[in-house]
C-alpha positions in Angstrom: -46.9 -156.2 82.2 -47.2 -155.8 78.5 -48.5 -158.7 76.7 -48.9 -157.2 73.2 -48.7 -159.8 70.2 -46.1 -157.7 68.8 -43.6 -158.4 71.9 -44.9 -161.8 72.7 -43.6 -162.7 69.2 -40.7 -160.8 69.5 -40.1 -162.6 72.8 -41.1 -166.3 71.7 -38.3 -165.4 68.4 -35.6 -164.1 71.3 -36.3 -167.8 72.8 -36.7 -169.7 69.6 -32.7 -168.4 68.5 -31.6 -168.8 72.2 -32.6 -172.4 71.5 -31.2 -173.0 68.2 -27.8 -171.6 69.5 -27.6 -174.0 72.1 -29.0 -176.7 70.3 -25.7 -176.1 68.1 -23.5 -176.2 71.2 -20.2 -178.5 71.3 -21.3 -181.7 73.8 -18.9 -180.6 75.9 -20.3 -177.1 76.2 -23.5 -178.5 77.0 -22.1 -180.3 80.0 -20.4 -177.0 81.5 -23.3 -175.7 81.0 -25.2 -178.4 83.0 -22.8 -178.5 85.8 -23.1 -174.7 86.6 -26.9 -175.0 86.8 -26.2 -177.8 89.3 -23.7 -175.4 91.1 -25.9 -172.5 91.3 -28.6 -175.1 92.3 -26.3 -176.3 95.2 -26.1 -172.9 96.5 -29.6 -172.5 96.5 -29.9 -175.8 98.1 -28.0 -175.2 100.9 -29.3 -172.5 102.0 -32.3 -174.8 102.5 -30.0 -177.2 105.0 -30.0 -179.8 101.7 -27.1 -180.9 100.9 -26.5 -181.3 96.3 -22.9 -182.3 94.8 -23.0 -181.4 91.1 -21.3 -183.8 88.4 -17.5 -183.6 88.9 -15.5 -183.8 85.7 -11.7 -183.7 84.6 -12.4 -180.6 83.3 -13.9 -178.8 86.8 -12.0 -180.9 89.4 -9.7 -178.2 89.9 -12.2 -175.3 89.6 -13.0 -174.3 93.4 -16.8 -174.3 93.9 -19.2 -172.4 96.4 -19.0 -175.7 98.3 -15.3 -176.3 98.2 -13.8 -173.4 98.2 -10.1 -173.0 97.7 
């Protein structure tokens, strides 16, 4: 693996403006954002035998998820 200065600042910028542009996010972006990590976590989850309900909003209620499928 390459660990040059050169791309580790290059990298550590990449993460730095990754970070500003969701800092800058609408609130409710940030939320949908939030519940699909808790989605992709419940998959992951279950495949352990545990069982993980991500947040259920207005907005998703009628989305069909990998644990409710339609």
């Amino acid at each position: 693996m390459d660990t040059s200065p050169e791309l580790l600042t290059e990298v550590f910028a990449a993460k730095a403006a990754r970070h500003l542009v969701l800092s800058k996010a609408p609130f409710d972006e940030k939320i949908a954002m939030l519940i699909r990590l808790q989605e992709m976590a419940a998959v992951i989850a279950g495949c352990r035998g545990q069982i993980l309900r991500p947040w259920r909003t207005t907005a998703n209620l009628l989305k069909p998820t990998a644990s409710h499928p339609e």
